[in-house]
TORGU-515854 format. One line per 10 residues: number of its first residue (from 1); their letters; for each residue x negated, y, z of C-alpha. Coordinates in Angstrom, 3 decimals, padded with zeros to 6 digits. Each point is the difference from the previous one (the first is absolute). Example, Ala and Ser with C-alpha at 12.3 -4.5 7.8 and 13.67 -1.06 7.14 Angstrom:
BEGIN
1 = AS = -012.300,-004.500,007.800; -001.370,003.440,-000.660 $
***
This chain:
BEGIN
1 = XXXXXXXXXX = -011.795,-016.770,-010.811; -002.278,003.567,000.442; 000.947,003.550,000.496; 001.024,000.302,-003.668; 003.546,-000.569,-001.465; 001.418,-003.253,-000.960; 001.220,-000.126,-003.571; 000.637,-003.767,-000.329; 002.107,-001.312,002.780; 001.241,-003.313,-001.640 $
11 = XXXXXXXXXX = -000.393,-003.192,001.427; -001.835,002.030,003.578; 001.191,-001.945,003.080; 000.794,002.470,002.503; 001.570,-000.158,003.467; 002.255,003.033,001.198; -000.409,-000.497,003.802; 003.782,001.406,001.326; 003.438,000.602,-001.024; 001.306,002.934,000.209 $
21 = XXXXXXXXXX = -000.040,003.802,-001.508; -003.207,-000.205,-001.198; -000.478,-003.665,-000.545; 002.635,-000.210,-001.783; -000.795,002.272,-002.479; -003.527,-001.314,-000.601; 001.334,-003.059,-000.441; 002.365,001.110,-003.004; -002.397,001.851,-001.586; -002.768,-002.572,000.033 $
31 = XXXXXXXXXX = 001.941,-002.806,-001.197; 001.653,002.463,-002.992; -003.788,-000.179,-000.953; -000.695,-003.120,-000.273; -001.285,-001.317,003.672; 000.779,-003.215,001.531; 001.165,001.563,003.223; 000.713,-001.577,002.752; 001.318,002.007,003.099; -000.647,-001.135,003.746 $
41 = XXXXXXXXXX = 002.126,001.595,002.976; -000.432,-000.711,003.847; 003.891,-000.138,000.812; 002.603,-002.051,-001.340; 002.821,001.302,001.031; 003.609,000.944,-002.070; -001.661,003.366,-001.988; -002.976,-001.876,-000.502; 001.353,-002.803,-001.449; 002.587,002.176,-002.376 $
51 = XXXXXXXXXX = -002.995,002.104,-000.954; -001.723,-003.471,-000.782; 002.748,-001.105,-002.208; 000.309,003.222,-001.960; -003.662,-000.427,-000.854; -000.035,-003.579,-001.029; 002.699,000.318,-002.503; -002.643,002.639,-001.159; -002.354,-003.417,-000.030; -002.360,001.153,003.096 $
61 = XXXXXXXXXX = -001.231,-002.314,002.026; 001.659,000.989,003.412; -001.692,-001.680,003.694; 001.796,001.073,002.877; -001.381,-000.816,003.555; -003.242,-000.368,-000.794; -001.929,003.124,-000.291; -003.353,-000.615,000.689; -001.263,-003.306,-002.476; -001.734,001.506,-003.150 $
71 = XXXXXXXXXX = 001.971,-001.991,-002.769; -002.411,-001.533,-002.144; -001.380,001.299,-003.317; 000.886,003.587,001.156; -002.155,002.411,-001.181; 000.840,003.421,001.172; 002.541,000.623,002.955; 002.405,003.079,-000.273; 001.042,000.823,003.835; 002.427,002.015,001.421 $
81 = XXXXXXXXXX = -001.398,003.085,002.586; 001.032,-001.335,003.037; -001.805,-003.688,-000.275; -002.845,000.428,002.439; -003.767,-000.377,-001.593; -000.655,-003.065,002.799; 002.858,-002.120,-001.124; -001.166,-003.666,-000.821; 001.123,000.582,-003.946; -002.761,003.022,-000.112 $
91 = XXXXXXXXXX = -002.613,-002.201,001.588; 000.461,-002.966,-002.563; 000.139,002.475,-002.809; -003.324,001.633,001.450; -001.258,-003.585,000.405; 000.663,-000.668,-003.917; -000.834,003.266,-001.122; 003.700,000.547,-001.185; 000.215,004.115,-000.037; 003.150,001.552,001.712 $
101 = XXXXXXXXXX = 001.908,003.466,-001.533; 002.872,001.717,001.986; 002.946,001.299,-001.989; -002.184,003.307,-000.187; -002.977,-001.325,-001.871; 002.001,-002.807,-001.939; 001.650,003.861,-001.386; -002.927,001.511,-000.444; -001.101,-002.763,-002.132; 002.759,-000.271,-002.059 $
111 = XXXXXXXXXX = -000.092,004.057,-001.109; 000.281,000.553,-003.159; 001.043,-003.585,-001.163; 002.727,001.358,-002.392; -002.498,002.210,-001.817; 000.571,003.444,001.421; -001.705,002.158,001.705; 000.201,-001.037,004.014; 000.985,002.955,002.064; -002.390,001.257,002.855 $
121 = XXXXXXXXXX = 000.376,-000.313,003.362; 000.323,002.319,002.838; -000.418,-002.327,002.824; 001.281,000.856,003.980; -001.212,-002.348,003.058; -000.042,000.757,003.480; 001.396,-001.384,003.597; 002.892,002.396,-000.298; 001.369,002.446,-002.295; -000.109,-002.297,-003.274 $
131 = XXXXXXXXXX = 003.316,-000.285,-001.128; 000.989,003.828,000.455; -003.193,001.215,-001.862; 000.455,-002.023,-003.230; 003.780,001.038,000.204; -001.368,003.454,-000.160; -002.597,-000.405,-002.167; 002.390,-001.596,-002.499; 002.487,002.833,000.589; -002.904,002.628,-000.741 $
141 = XXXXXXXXXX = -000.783,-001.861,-003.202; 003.649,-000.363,-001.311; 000.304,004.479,000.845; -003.399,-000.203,-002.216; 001.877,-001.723,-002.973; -002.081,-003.159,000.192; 001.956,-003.567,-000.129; -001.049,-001.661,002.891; 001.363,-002.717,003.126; -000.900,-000.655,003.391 $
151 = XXXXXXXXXX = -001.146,-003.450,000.300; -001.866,-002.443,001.795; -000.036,-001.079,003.635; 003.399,002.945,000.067; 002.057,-003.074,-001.183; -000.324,000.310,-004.081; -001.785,-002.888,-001.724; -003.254,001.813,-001.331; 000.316,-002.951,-002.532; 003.501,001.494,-000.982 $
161 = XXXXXXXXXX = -001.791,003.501,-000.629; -002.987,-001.665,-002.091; 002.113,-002.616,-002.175; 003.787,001.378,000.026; 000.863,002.091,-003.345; 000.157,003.534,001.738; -003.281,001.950,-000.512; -001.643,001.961,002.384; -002.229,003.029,-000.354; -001.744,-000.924,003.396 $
171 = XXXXXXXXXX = 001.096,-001.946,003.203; 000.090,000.671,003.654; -001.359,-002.855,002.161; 000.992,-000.966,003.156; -002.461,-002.956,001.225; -000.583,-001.940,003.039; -002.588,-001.197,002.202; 001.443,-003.465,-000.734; 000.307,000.905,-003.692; -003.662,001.713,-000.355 $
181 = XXXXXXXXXX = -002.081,-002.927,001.342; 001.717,-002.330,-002.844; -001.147,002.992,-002.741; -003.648,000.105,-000.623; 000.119,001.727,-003.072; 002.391,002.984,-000.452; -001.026,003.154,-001.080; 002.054,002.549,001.002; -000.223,003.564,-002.033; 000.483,001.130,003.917 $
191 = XXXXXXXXXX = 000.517,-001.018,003.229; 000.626,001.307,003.566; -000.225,-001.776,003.108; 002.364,001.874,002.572; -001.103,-001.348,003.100; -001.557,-002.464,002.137; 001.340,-001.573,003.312; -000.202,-003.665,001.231; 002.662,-002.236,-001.755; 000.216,-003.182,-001.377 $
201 = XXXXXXXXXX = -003.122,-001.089,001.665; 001.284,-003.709,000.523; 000.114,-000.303,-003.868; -003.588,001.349,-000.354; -001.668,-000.810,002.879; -001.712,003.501,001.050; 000.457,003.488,-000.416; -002.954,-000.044,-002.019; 001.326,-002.316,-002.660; 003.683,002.088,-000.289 $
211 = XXXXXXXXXX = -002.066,002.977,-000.722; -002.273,-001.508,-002.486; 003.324,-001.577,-001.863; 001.326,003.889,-000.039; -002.912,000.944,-001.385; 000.059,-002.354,-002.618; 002.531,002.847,-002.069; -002.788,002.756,-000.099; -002.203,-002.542,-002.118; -000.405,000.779,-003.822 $
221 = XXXXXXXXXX = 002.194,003.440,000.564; -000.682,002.441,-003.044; 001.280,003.185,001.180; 000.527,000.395,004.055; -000.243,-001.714,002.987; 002.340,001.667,002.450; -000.414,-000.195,003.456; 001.513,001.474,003.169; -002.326,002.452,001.489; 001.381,-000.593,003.460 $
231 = XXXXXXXXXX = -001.054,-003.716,000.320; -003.903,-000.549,-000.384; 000.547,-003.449,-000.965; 001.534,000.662,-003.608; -002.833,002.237,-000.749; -002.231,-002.971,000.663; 001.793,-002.178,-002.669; -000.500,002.632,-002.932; -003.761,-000.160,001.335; 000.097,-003.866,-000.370 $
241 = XXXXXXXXXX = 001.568,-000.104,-003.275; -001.454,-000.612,-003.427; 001.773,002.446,-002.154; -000.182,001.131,-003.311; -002.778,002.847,-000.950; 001.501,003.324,000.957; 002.745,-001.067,002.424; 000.450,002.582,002.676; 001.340,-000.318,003.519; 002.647,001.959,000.509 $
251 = XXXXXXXXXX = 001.662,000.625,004.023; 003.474,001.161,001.030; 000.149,001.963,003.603; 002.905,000.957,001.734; -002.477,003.183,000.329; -001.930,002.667,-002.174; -001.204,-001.814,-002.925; -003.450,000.047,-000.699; -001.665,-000.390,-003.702; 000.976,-003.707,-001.135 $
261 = XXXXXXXXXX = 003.195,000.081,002.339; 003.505,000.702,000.153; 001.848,001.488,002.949; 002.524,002.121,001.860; -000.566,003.752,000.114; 002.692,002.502,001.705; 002.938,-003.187,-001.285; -001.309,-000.026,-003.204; -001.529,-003.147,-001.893; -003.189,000.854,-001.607 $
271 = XXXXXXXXXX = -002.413,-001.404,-002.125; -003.840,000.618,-000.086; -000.829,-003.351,-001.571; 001.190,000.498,-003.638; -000.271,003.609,-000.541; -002.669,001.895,-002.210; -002.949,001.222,002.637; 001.465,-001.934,002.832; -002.606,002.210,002.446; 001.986,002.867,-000.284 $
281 = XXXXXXXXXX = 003.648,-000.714,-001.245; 002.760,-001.834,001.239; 003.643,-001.120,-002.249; 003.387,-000.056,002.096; 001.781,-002.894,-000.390; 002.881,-000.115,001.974; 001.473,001.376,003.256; 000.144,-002.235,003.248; 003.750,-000.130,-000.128; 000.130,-001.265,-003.172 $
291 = XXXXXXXXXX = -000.914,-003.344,001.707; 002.498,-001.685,001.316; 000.037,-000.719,002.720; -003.151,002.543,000.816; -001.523,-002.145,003.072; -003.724,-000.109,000.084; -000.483,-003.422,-001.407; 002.382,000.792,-002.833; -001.397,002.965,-000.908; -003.541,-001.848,-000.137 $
301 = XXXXXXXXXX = 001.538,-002.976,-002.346; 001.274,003.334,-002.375; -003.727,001.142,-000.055; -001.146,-003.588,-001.264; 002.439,-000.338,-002.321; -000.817,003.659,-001.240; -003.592,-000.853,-000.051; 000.696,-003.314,-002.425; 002.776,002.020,-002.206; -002.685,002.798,-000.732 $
311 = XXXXXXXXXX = -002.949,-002.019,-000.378; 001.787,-001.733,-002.856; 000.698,003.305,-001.830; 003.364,001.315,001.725; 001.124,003.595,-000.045; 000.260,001.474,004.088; 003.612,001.043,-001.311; 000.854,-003.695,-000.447; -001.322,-000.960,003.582; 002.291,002.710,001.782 $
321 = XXXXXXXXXX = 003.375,-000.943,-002.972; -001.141,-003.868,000.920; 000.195,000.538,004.270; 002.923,001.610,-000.409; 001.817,-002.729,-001.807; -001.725,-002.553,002.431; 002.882,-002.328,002.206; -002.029,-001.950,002.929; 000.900,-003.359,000.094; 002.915,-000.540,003.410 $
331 = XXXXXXXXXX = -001.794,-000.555,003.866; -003.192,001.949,-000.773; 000.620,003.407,002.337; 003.484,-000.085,-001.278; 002.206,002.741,002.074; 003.540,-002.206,000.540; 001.896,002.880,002.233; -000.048,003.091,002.566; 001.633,-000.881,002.909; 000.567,002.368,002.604 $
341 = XXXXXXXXXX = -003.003,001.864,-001.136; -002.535,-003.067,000.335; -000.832,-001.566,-003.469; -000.454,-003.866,-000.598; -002.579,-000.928,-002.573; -000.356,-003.034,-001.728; -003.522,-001.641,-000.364; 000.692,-003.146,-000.157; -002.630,-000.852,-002.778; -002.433,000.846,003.435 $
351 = XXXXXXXXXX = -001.123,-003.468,000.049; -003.598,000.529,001.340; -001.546,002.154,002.904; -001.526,001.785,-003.032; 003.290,000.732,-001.626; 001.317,000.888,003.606; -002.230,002.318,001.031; 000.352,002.103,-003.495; 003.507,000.477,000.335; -000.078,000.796,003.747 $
361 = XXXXXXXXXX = -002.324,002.986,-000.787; 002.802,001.015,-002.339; 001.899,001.848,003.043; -000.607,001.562,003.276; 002.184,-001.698,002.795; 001.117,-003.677,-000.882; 001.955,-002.564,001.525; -001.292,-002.790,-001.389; 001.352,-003.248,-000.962; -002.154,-002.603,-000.471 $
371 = XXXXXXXXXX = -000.935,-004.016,000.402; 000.348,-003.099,-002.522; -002.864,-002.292,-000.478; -002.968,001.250,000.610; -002.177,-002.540,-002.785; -003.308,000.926,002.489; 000.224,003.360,000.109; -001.172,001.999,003.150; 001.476,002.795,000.782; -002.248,001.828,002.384 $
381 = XXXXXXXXXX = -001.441,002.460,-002.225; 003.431,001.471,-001.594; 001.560,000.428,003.267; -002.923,001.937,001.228; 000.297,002.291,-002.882; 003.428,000.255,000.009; 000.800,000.448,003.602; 000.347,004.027,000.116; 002.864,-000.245,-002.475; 002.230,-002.674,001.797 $
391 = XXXXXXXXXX = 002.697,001.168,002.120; 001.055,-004.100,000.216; -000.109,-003.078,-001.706; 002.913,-003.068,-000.439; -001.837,-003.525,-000.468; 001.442,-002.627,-002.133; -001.393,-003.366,-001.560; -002.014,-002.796,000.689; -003.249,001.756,000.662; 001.362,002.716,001.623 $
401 = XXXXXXXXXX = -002.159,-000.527,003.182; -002.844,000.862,-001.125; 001.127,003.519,-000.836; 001.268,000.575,003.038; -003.569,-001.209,001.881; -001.504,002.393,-002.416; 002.714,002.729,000.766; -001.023,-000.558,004.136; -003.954,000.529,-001.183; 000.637,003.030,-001.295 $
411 = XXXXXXXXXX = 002.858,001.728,000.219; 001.566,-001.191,003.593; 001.637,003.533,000.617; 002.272,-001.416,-003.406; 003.504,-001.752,001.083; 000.350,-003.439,-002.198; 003.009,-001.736,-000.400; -001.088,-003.861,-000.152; 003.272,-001.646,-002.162; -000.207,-004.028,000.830 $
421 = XXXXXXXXXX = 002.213,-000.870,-003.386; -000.457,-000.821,-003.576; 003.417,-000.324,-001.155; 001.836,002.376,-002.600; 001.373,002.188,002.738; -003.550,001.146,001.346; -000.484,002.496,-002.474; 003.025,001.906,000.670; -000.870,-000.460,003.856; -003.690,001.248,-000.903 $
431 = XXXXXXXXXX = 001.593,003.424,-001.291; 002.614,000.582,002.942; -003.333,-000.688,001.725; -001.159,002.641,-001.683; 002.046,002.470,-000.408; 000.125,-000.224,003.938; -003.575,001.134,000.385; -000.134,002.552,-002.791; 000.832,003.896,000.494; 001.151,002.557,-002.330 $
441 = XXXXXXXXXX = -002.692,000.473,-002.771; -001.714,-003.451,000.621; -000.742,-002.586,-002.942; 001.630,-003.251,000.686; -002.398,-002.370,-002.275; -000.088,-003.207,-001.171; -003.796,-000.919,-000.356; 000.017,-003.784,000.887; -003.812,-000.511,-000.797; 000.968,-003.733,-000.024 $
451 = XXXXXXXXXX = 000.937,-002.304,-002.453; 004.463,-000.609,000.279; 000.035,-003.739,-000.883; 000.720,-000.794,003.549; 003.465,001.469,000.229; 000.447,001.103,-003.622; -000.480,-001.582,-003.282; -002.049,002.734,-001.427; -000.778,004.181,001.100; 002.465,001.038,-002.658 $
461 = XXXXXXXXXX = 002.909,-002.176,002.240; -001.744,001.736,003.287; 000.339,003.330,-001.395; 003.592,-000.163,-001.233; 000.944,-001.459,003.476; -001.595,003.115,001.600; 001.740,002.012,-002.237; 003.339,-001.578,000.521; -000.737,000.496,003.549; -000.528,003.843,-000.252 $
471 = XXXXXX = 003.113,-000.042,-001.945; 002.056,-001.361,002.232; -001.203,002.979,002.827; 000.993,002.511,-002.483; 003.591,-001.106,000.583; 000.366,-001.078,003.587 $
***
């Protein structure tokens, strides 16, 4: 099986390696054309096994607890993102020369399979920033008239989008590291990496090998490969990439644009990329405030999204009419309450030191709330940046240790509250915590830079405890 598209899919023995919300899917959709399919999962537990039923009644072949045997005969495996490439079932399919496809490319593939014309893709990678760009982007593309979803790694089968009966003009992307390195072949119209920051590097093994599987979306682009002007190392994927003749790089700067960029001048969004005579004139976009919420990261992920809405044809009126109508998802810099003039922010979604540190340069004197599990990370480096904005810090979570070591390295003069809990009530003694050290005009924030599975079953749980929390202050 090449790069090209399959037509004939009868009879093809193919293994979907993992249940779930993209296994699933690819499992459907392969066996509605004709594969012998059989589906192999690592747990066996109660969903598993009612997610194995509903597919055999389907007439899959279902193995559960046994993940890592290549079932014989197979000749192409379909996995889902999160299956790391050194798992025994890659090596045995590497052995036999079985190819495998994530969800992406099995998509990709199957493009145009009803007979129309497949819609492009504006594709959005990056550590952090992802989700809320390609919710903008789509936003900007619905102002523009254009019928279009956010899909992808945001949680919408891009195999929905390709094969489901609603048409599309053009689609925004969201895709993962996880999701890219399955994808070989993809050819986005354009694509913008966002940023680059260690993550994930137990699934890839290096930093070196995450950045090459971000890079992977700038290959084959037609139109632009957007990059963020403030972090060298995008720049050096659109360099790397094989692109289409006459592909441009295009930046976004949270400064002056120059020629090729868009940027920030006197709180307006401007645009010196896709104007006439970009040397001497500039297009207005949008005003700062019409991103919400206007923090320096988000105003960054507007600029990308701008840069991908007009280098697919979009009027600057529809970027400004699309950031206006643009909701952020909940627990990403989300303002819960004022109380007694100190304001309690919600960035839950702050997973990562990366993540973190973006949101903490969002305000000027922070009591900061952070801890969970760490997954490696080392802290160091964001506390040292961060320090002159800190008026104190409340520790929760497993891992919460190693903040505070990093919080005594460089910012001693900085009082810490160490809380020795994990149970449901820490959060809302994390905030008293807080609220204790903060001072009239002080931003009480939620930045966890840590992973919540150790005291919460995901950050969306972590963030609605916090805001429960601040809540409850509001009437005591």
């Amino acid at each position: 099986m090449g790069s090209g598209q399959v037509t004939d899919w009868q009879g093809k023995n193919v293994t979907v390696a993992g249940l779930g919300v993209s296994g699933i899917p690819a499992a459907k959709v392969l066996h509605g054309l004709g594969a012998h399919v059989t589906v192999v999962n690592d747990g066996d537990d109660e969903r598993a096994r009612a997610q194995a039923a509903e597919l055999r009644t389907l007439g899959v072949t279902v193995r559960l607890g046994d993940g890592d045997t290549l079932p014989e005969g197979t000749e192409l495996i379909v996995t889902t993102p999160g299956w790391k490439p050194d798992k025994p079932l890659f090596l045995a399919a590497d052995r036999a020369g079985v190819p495998v496809w994530g969800d992406v490319e099995l998509a990709w593939r199957l493009r145009g399979l009803d007979g129309r014309e497949p819609a492009p893709w504006l594709a959005v990678t990056g550590t952090n920033g992802k989700t809320t760009t390609v919710q903008m982007l789509a936003s900007i593309l619905t102002a523009a008239g254009l019928r279009t979803a956010a899909v992808g790694n945001i949680g919408v089968s891009l195999l929905d989008a390709v094969l489901g009966e609603e048409r599309h003009d053009v689609l925004a992307v969201e895709l993962s590291s996880y999701q890219l390195h399955w994808a070989p072949s993809p050819r986005a119209h354009s694509a913008a990496v966002l940023n680059l920051a260690p993550d994930h590097l137990d699934w890839h093994g290096s930093m070196e090998a995450y950045a090459a599987d971000k890079g992977r979306v700038y290959e084959g682009n037609q139109v632009a490969c957007v990059y963020n002007a403030a972090d060298p190392a995008t720049e050096d994927l659109v360099r790397a990439a094989d692109v289409e003749e006459g592909c441009r790089a295009v930046g976004f700067t949270l400064g002056t644009p120059a020629p090729s960029q868009l940027g920030v001048v006197e709180g307006i969004l401007v645009d010196r990329a896709f104007v006439e005579n970009r040397h001497k004139n500039a297009q207005e976009l949008a005003e700062v405030s019409d991103v919400r919420p206007p923090a320096p990261h988000n105003i960054a992920n507007a600029l990308a999204a701008a840069a991908l809405a007009r280098a697919f044809g979009v009027p600057a009126t529809a970027v400004r009419d699309g950031l206006r109508a643009f909701t952020p998802d909940a627990h990403r810099i989300a303002h819960v309450a004022d109380v007694d003039g100190v304001a309690y922010i919600d960035d839950s979604k702050a997973t990562n030191t990366h993540a973190a540190e973006a949101s903490l340069g969002a305000y000027e004197s922070i009591v900061w709330i952070a801890g969970g599990l760490a997954k490696g990370a080392d802290f160091d480096e964001l506390v040292a940046r961060s320090a002159k904005r800190l008026r104190g810090a409340v520790l929760i979570g497993a891992d919460r240790a190693l903040i505070r070591e990093a919080l005594a390295r460089h910012a001693p003069e900085v009082p810490v509250v160490d809380l020795d809990r994990t149970d449901t009530g820490a959060m809302l003694q994390a905030v008293r915590e807080a609220r204790r050290l903060a001072a009239t005009g002080d931003t009480v924030l939620l930045a966890p830079a840590c992973a919540s599975m150790d005291m919460f079953t995901n950050y969306n749980q972590r963030g609605d405890a916090f805001a429960e929390a601040v809540r409850e202050l509001g009437t005591r």
